[in-house]
N, C-alpha and C positions, 0 to 999 in steps of 0.2 A: 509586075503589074502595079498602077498607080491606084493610090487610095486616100480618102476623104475623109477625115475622121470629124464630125461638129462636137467638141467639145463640151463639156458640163460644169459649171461651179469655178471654174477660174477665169483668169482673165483675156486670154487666148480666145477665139471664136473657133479658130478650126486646127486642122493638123492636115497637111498635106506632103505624102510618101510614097516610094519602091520601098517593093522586097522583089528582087530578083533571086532568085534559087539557094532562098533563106537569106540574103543580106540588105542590111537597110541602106538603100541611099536617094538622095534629094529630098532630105527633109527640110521641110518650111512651115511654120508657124505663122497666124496671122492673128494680130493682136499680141497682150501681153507683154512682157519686159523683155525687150528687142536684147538688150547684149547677153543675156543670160541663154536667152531661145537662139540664138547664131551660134552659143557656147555647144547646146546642147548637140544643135544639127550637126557639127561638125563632130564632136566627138564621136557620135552614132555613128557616122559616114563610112559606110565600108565593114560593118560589123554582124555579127548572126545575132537575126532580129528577137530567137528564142531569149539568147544571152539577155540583149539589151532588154526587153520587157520585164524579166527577171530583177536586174537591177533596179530598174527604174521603177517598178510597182509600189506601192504603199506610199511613195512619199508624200509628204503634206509641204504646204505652204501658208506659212502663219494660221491663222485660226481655222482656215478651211479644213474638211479633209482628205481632199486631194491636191492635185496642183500639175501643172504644165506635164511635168515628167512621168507621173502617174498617170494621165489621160493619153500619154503618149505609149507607155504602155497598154492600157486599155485600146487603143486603136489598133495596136500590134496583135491582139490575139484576137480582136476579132478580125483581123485580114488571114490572122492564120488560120481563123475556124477553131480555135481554144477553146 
């Protein structure tokens, strides 16, 4: 199923993703720092979305307190229903 995620407090606008039967793929970022978010989607690519939300929770980005990878987990469990 595809999902829309509008982001909060970074620099990124949205988050657009699959989770097919638990796994994340076709993820795309819009806005934000393009090589790090190409880094991200790729690694994700193919992975259980439980895992990857797991890792990627909390992180911050300079003085904020979240950042690209943390909102991409927050997309992730609300697509899961978390």
């Amino acid at each position: 199923m595809n999902y829309t995620y509008k982001t909060q407090g970074v620099c990124s606008s949205k988050i657009d993703f699959d989770i097919e039967d638990g796994i994340i793929k076709n993820v795309s970022f819009t806005g934000g720092c393009n090589g790090n978010l190409k880094a991200i989607s790729k690694l994700v690519e193919g992975k259980d979305a439980k895992e990857i939300s797991r890792l990627l929770k909390g992180n911050t980005c300079g003085f904020r307190r979240t950042s690209c990878a943390d909102q991409f987990s927050l997309a992730i469990e609300k697509a899961l229903g978390e």
